[in-house]
N, CA, C and O atoms as a Maestro MAE file, in Angstrom:
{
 s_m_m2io_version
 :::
 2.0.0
}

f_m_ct {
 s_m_title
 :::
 protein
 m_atom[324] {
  # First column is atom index #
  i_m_mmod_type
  r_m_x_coord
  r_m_y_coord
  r_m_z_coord
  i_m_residue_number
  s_m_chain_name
  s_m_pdb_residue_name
  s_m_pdb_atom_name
  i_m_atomic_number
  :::
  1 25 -22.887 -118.374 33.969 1 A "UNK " " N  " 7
  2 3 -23.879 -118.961 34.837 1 A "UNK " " CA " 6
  3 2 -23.344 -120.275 35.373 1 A "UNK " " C  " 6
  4 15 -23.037 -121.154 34.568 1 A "UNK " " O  " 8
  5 25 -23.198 -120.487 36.800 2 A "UNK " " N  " 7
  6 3 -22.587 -121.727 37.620 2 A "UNK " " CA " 6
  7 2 -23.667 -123.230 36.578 2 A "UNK " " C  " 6
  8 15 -24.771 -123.362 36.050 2 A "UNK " " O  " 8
  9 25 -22.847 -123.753 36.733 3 A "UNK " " N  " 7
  10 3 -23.161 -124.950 36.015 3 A "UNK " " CA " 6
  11 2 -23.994 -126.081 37.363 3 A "UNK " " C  " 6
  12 15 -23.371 -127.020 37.859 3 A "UNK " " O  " 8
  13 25 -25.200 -125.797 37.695 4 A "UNK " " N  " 7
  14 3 -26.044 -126.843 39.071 4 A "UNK " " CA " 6
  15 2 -27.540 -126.701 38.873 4 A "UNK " " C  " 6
  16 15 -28.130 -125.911 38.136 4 A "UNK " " O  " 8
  17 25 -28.045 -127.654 39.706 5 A "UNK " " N  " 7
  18 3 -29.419 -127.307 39.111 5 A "UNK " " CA " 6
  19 2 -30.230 -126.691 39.838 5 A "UNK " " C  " 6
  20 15 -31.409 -126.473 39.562 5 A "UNK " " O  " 8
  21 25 -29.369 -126.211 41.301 6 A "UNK " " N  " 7
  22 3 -29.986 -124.998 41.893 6 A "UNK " " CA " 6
  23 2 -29.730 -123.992 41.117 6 A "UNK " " C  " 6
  24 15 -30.910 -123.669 41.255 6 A "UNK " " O  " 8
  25 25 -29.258 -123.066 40.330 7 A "UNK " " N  " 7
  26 3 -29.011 -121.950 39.176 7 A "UNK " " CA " 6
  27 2 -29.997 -122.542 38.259 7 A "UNK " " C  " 6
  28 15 -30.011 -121.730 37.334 7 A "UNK " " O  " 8
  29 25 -31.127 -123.814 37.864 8 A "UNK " " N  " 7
  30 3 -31.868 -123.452 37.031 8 A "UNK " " CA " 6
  31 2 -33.569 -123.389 37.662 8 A "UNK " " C  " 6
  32 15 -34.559 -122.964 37.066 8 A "UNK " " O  " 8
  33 25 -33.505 -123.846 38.761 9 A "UNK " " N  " 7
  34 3 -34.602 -124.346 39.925 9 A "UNK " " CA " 6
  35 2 -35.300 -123.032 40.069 9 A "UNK " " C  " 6
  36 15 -36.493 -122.885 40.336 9 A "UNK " " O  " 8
  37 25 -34.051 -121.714 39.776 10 A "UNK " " N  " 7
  38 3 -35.163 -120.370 40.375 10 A "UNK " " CA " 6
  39 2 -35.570 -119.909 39.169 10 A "UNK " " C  " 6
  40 15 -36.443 -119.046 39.253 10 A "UNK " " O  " 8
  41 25 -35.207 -120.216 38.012 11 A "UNK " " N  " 7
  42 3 -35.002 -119.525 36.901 11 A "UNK " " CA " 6
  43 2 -36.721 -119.371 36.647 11 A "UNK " " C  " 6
  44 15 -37.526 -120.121 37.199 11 A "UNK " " O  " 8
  45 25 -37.123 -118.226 35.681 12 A "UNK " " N  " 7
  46 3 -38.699 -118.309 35.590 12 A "UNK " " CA " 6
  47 2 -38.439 -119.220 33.746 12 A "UNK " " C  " 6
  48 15 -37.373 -119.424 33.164 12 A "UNK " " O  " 8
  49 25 -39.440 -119.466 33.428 13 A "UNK " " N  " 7
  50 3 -39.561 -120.032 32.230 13 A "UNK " " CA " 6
  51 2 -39.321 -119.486 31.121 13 A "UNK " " C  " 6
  52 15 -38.879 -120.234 30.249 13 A "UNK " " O  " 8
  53 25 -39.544 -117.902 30.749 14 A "UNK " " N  " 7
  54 3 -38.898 -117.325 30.070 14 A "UNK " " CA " 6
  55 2 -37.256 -116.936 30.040 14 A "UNK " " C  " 6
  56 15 -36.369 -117.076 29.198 14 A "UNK " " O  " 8
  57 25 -37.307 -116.473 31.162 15 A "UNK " " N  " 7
  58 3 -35.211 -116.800 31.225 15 A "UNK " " CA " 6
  59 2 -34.739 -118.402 31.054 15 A "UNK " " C  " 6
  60 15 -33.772 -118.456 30.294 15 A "UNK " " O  " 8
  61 25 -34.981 -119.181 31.346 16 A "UNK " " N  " 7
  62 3 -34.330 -120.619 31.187 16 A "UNK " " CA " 6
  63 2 -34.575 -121.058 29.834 16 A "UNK " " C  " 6
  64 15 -33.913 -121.953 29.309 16 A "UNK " " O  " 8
  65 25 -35.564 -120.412 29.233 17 A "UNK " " N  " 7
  66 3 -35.372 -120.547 27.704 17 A "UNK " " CA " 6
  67 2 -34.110 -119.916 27.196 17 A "UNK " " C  " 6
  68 15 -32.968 -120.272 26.905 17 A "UNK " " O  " 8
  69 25 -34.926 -118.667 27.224 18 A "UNK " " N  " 7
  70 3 -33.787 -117.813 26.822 18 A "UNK " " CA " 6
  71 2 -32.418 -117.740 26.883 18 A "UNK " " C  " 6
  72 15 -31.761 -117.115 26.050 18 A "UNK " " O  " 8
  73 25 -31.659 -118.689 28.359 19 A "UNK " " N  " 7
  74 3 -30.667 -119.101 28.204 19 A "UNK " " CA " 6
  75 2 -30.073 -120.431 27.159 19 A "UNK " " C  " 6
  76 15 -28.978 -120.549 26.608 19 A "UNK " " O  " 8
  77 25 -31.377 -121.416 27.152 20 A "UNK " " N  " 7
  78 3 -31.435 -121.983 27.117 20 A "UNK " " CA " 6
  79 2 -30.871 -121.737 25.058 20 A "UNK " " C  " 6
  80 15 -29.693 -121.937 24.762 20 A "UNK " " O  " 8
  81 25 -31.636 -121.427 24.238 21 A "UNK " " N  " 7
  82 3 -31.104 -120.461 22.941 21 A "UNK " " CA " 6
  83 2 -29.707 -120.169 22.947 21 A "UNK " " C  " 6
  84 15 -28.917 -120.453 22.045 21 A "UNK " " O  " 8
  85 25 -29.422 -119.519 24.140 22 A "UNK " " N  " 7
  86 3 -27.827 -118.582 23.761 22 A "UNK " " CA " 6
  87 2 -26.817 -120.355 23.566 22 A "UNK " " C  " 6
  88 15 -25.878 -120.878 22.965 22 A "UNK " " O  " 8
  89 25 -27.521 -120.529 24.229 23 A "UNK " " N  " 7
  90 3 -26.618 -122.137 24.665 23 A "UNK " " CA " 6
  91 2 -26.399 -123.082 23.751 23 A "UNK " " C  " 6
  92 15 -25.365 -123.718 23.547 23 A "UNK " " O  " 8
  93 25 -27.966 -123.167 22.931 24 A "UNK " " N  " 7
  94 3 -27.727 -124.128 21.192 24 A "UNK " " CA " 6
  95 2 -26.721 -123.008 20.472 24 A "UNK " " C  " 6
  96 15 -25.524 -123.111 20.201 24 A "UNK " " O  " 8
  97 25 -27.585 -121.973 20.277 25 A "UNK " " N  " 7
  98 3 -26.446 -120.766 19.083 25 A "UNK " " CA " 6
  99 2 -24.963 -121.310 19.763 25 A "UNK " " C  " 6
  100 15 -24.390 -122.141 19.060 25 A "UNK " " O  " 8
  101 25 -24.287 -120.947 21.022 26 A "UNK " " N  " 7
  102 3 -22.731 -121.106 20.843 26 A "UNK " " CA " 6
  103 2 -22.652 -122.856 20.840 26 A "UNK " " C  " 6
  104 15 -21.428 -122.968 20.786 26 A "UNK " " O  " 8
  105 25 -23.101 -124.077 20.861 27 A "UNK " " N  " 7
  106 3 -22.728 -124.878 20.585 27 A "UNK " " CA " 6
  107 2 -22.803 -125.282 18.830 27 A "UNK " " C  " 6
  108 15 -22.275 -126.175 18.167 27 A "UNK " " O  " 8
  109 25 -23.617 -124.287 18.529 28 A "UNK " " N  " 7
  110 3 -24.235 -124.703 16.702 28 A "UNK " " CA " 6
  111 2 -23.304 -123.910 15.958 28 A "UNK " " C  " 6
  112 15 -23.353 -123.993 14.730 28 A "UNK " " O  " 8
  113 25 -21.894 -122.644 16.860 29 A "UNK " " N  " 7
  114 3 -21.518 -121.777 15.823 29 A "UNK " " CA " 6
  115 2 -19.991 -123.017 15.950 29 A "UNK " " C  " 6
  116 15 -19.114 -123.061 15.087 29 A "UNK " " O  " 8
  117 25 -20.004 -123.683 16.898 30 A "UNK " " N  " 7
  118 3 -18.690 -124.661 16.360 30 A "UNK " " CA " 6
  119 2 -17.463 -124.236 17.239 30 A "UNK " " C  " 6
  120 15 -16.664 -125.022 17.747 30 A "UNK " " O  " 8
  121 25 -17.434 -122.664 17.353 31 A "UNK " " N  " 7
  122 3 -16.104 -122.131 18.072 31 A "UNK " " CA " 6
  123 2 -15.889 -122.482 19.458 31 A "UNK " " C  " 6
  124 15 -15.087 -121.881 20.172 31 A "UNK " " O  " 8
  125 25 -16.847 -123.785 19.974 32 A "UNK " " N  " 7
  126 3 -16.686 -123.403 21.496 32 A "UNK " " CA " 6
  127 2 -15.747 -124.516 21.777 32 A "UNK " " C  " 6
  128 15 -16.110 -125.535 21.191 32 A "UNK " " O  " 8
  129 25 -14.337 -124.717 22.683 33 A "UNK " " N  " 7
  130 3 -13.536 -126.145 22.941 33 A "UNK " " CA " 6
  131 2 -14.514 -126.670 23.470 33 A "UNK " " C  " 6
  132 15 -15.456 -126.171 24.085 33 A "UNK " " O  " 8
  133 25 -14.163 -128.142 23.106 34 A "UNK " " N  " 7
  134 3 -14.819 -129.607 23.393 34 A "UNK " " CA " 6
  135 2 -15.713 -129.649 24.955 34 A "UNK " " C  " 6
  136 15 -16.857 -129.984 25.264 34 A "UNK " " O  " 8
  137 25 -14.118 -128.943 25.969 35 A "UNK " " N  " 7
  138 3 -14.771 -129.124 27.426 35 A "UNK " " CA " 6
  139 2 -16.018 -128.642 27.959 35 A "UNK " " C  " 6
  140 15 -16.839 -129.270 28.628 35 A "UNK " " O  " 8
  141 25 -16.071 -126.798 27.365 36 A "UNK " " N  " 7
  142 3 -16.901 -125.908 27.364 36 A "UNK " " CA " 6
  143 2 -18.080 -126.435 26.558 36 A "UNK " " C  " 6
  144 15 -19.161 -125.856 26.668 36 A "UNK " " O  " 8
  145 25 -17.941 -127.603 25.670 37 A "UNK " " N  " 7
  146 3 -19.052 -127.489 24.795 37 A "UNK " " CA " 6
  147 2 -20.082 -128.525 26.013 37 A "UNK " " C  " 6
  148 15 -21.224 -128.210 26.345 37 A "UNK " " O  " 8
  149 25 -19.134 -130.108 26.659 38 A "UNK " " N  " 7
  150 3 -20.033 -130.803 27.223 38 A "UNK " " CA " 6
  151 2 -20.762 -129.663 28.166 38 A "UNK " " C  " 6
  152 15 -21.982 -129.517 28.237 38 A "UNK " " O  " 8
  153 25 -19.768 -128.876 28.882 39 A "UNK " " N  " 7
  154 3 -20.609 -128.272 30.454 39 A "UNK " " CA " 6
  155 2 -21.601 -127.768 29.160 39 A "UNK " " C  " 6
  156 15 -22.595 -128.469 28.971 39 A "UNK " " O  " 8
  157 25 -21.526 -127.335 28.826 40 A "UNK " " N  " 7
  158 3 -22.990 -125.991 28.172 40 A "UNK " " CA " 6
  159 2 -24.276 -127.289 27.788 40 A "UNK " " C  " 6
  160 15 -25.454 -127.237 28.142 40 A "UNK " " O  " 8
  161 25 -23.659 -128.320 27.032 41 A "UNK " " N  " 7
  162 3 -24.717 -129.367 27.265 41 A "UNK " " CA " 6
  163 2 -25.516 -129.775 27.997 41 A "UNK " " C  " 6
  164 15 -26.719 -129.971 27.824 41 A "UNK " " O  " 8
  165 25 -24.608 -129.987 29.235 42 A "UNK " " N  " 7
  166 3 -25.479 -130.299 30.771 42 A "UNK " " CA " 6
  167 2 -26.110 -129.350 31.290 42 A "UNK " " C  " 6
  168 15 -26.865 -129.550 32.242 42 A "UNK " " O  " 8
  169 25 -25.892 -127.979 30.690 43 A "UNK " " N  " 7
  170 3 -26.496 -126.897 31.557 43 A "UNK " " CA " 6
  171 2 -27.831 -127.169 30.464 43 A "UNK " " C  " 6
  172 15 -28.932 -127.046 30.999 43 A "UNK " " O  " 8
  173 25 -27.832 -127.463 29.253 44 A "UNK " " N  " 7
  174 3 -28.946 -127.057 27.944 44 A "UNK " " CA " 6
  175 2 -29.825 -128.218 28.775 44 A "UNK " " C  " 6
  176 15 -31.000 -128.104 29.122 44 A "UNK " " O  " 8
  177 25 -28.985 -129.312 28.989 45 A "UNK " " N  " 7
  178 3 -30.067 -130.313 29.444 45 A "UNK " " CA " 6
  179 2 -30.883 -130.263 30.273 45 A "UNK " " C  " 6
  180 15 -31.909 -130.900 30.033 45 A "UNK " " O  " 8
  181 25 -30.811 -129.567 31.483 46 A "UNK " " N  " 7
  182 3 -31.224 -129.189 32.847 46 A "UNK " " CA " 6
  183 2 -32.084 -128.501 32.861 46 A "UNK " " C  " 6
  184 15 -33.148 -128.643 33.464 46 A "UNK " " O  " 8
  185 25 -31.559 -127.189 31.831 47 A "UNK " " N  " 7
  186 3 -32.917 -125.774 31.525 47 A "UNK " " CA " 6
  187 2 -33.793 -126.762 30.738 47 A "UNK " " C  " 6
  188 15 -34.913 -127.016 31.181 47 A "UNK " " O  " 8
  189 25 -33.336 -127.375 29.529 48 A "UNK " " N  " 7
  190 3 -35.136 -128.068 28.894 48 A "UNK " " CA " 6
  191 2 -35.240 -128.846 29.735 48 A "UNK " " C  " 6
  192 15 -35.891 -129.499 28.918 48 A "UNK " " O  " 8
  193 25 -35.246 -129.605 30.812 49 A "UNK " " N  " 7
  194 3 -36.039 -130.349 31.895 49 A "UNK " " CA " 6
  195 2 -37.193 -129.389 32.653 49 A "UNK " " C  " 6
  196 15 -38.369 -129.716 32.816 49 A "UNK " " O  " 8
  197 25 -36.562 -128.104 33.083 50 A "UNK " " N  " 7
  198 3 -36.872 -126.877 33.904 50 A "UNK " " CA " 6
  199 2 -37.939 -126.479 32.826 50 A "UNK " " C  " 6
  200 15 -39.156 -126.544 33.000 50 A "UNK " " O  " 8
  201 25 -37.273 -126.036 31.627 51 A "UNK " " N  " 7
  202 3 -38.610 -125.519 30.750 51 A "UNK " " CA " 6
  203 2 -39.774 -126.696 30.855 51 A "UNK " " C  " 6
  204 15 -40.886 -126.443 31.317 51 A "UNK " " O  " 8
  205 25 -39.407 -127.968 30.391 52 A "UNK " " N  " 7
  206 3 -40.445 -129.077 30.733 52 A "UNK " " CA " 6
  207 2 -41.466 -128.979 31.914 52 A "UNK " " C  " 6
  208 15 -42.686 -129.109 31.822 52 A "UNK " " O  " 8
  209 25 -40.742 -128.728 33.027 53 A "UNK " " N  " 7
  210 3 -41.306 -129.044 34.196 53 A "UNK " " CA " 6
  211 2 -42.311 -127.567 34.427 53 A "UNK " " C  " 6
  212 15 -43.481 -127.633 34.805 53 A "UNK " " O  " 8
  213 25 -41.664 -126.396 34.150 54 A "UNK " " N  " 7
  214 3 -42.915 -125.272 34.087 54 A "UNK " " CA " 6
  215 2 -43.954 -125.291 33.129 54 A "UNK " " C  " 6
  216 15 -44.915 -124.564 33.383 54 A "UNK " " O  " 8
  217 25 -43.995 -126.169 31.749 55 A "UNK " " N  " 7
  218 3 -44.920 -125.931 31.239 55 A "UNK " " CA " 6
  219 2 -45.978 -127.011 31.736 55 A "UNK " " C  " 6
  220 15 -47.162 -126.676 31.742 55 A "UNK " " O  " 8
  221 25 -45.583 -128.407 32.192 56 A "UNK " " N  " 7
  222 3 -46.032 -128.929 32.975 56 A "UNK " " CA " 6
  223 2 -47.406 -128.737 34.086 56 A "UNK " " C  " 6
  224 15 -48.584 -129.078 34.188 56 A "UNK " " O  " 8
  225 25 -46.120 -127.770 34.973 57 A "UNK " " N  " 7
  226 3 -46.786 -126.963 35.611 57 A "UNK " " CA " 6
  227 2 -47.911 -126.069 35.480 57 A "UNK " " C  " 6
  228 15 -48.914 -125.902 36.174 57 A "UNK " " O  " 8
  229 25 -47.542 -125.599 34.545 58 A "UNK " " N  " 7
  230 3 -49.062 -124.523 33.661 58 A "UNK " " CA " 6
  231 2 -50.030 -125.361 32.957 58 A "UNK " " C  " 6
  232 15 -51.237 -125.138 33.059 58 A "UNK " " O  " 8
  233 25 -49.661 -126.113 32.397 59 A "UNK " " N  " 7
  234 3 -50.465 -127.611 32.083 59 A "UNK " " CA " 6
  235 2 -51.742 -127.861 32.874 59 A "UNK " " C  " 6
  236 15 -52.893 -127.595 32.526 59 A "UNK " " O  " 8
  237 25 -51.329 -128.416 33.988 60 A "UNK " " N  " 7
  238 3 -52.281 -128.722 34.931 60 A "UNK " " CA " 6
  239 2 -52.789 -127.676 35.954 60 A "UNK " " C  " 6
  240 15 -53.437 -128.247 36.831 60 A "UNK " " O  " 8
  241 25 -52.726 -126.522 36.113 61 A "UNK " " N  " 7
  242 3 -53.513 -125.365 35.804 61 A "UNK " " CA " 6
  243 2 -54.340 -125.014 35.318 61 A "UNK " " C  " 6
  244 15 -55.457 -124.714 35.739 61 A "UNK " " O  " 8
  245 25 -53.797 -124.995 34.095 62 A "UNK " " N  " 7
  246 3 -55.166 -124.978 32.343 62 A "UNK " " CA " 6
  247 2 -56.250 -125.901 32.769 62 A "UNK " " C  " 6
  248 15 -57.434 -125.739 32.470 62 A "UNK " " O  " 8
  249 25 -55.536 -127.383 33.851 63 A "UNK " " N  " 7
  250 3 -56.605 -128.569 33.276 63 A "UNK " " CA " 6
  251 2 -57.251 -127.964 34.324 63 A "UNK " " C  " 6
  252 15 -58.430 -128.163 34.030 63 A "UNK " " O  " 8
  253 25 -57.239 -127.153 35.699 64 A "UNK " " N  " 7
  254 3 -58.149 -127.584 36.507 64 A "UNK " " CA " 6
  255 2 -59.025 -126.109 37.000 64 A "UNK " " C  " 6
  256 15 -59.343 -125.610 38.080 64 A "UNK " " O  " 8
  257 25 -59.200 -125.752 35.527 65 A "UNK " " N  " 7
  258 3 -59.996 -124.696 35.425 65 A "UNK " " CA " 6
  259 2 -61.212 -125.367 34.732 65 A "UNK " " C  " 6
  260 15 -61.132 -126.310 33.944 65 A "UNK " " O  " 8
  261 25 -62.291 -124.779 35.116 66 A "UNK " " N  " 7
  262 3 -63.522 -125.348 35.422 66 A "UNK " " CA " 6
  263 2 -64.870 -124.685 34.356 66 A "UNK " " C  " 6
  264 15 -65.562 -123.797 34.855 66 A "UNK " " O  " 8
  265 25 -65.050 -124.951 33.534 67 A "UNK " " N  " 7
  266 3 -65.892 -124.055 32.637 67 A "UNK " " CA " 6
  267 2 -67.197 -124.228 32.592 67 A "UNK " " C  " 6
  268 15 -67.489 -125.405 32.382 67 A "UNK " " O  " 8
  269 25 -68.355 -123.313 32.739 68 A "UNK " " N  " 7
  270 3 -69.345 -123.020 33.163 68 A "UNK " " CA " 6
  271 2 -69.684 -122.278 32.376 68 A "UNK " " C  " 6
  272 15 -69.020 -121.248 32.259 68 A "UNK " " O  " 8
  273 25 -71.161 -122.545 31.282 69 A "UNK " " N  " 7
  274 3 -71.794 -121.301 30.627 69 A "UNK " " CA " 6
  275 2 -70.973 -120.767 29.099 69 A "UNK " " C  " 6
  276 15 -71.315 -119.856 28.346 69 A "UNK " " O  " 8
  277 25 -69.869 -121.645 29.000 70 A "UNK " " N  " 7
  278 3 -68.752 -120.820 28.061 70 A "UNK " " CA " 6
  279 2 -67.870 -120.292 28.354 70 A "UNK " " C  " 6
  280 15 -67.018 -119.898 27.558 70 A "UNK " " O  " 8
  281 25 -67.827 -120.117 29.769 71 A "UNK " " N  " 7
  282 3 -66.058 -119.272 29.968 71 A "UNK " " CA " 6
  283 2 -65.923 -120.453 31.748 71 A "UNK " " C  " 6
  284 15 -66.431 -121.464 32.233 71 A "UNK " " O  " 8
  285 25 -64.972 -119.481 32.053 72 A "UNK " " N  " 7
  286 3 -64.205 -119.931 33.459 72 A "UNK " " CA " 6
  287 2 -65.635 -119.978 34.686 72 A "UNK " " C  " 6
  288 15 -66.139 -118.871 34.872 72 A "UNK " " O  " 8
  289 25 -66.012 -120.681 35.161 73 A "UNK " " N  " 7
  290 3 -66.688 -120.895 36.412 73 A "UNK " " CA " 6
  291 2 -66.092 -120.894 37.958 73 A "UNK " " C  " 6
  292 15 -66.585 -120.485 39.010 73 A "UNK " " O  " 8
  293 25 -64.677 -121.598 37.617 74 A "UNK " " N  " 7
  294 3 -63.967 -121.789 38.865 74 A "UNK " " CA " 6
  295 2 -62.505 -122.649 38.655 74 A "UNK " " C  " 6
  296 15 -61.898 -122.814 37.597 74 A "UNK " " O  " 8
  297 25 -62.224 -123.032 39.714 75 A "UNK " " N  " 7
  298 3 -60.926 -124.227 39.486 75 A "UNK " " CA " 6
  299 2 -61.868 -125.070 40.626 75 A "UNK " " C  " 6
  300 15 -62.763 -124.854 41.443 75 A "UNK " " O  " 8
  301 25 -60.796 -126.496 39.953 76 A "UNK " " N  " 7
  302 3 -61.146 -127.865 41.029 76 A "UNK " " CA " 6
  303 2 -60.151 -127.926 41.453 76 A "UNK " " C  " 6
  304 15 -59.264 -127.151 41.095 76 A "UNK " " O  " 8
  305 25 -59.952 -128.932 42.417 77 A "UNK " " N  " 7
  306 3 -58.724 -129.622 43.103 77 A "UNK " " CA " 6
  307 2 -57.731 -130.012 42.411 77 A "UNK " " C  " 6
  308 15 -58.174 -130.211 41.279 77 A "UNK " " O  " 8
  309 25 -56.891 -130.185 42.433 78 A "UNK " " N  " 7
  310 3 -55.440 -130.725 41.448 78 A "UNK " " CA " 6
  311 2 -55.422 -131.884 41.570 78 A "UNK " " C  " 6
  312 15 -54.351 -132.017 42.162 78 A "UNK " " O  " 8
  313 25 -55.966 -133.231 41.406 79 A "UNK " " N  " 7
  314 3 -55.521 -134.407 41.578 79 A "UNK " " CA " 6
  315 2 -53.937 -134.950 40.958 79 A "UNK " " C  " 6
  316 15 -53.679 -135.324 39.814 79 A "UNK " " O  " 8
  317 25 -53.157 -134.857 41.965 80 A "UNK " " N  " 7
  318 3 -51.611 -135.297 41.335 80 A "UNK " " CA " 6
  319 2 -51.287 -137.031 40.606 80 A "UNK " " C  " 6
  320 15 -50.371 -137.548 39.967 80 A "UNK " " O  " 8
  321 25 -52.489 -137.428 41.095 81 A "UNK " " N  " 7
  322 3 -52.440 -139.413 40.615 81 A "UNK " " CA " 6
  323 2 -52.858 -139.464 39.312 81 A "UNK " " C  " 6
  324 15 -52.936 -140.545 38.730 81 A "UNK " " O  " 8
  :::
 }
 m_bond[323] {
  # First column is bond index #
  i_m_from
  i_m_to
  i_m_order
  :::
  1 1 2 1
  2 2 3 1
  3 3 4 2
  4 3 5 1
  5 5 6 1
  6 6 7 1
  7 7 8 2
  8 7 9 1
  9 9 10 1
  10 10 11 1
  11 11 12 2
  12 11 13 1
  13 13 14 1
  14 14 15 1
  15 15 16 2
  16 15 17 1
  17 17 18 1
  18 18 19 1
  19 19 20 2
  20 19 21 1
  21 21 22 1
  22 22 23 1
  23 23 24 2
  24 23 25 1
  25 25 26 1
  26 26 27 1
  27 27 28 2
  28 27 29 1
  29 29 30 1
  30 30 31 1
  31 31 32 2
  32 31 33 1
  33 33 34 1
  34 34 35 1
  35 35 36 2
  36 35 37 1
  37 37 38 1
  38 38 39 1
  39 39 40 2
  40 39 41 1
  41 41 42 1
  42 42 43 1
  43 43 44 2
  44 43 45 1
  45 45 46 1
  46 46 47 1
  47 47 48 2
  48 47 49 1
  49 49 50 1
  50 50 51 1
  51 51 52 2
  52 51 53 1
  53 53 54 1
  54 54 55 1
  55 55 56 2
  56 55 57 1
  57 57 58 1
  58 58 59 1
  59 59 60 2
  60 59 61 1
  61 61 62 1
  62 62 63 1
  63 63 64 2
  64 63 65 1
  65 65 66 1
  66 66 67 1
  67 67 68 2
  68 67 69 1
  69 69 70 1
  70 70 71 1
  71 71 72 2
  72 71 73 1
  73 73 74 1
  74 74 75 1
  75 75 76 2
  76 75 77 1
  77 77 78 1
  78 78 79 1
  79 79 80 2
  80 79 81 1
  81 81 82 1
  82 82 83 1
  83 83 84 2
  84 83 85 1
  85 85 86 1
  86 86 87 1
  87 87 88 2
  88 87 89 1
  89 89 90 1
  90 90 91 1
  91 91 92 2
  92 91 93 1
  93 93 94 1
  94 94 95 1
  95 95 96 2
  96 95 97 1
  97 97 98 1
  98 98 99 1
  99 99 100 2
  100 99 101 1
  101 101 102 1
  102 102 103 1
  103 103 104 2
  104 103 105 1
  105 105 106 1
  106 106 107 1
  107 107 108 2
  108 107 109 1
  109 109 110 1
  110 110 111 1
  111 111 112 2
  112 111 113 1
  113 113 114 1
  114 114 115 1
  115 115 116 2
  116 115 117 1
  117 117 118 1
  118 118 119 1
  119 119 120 2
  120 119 121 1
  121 121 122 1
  122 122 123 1
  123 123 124 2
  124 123 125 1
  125 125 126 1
  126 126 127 1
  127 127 128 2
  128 127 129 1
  129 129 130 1
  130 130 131 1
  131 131 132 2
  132 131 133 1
  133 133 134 1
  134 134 135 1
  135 135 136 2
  136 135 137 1
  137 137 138 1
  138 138 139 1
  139 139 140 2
  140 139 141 1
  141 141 142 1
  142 142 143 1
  143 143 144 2
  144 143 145 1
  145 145 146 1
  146 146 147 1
  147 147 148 2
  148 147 149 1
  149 149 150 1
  150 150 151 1
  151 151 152 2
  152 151 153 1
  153 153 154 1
  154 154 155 1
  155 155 156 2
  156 155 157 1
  157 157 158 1
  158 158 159 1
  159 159 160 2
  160 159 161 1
  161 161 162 1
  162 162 163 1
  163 163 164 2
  164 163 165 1
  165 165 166 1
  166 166 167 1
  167 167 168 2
  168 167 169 1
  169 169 170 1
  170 170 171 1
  171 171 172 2
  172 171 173 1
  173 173 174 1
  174 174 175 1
  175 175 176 2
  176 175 177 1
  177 177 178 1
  178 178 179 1
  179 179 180 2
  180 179 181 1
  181 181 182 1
  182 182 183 1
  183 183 184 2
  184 183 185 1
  185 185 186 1
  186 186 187 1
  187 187 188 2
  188 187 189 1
  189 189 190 1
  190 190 191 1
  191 191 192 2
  192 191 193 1
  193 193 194 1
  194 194 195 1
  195 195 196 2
  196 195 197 1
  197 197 198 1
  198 198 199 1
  199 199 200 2
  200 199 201 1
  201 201 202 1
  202 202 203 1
  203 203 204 2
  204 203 205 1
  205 205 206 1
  206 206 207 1
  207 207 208 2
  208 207 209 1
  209 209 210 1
  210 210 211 1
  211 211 212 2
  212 211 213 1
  213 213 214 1
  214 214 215 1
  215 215 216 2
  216 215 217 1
  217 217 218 1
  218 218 219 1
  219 219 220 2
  220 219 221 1
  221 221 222 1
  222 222 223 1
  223 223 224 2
  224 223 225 1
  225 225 226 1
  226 226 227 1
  227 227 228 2
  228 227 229 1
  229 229 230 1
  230 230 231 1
  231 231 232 2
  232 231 233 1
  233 233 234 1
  234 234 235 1
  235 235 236 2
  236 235 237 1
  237 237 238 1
  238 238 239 1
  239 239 240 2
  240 239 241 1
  241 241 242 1
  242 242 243 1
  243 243 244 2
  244 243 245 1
  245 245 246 1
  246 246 247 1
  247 247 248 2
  248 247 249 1
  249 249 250 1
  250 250 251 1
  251 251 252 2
  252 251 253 1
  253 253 254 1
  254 254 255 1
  255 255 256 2
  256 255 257 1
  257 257 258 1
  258 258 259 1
  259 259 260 2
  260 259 261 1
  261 261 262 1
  262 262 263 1
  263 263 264 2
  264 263 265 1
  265 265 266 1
  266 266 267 1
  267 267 268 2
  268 267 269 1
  269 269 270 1
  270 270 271 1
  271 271 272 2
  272 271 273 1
  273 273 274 1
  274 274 275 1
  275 275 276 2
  276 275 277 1
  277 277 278 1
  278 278 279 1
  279 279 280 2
  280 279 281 1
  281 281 282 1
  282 282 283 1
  283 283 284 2
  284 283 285 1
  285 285 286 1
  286 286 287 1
  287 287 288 2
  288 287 289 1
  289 289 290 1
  290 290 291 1
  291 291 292 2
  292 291 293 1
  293 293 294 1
  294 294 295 1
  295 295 296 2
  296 295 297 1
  297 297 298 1
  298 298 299 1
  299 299 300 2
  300 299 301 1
  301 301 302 1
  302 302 303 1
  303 303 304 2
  304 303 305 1
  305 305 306 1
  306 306 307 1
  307 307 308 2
  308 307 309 1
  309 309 310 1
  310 310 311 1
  311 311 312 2
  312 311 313 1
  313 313 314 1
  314 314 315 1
  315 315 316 2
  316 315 317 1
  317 317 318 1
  318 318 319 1
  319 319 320 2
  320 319 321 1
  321 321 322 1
  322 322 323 1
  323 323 324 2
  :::
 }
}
């Protein structure tokens, strides 16, 4: 996988994890050279930003669902401030 953060920008949240795993396992089994180990770092760093930023995303979703009666009524506006 190209090492940029357009390659993690499309990724859905379950794959950028999931890469995100293969990426601790080969830095945690030790066998990887030094060079290969920083790039895989910067890529680990980028996907947990990406994972960050989608759950984020679903975050304020959750918040702007609107409950009425005991369940869902509606959504409000997203205030971003």
């Amino acid at each position: 996988m190209p090492d940029s953060a357009d390659s993690t920008a499309d990724l859905s949240f379950e794959d950028a994890l999931k890469r995100l795993e293969t990426i601790v396992a080969q830095l945690e089994s030790g066998d990887v050279p030094l060079d290969r180990s920083i790039a895989l770092y910067a890529e680990g760093d980028k996907l947990r930003a990406r994972c960050e930023q989608r759950l984020a995303e679903a975050q304020a979703r959750i918040d702007q669902i609107v409950l009425g009666d005991g369940g869902p009524a509606g959504l409000k506006p997203f205030d971003a401030h």
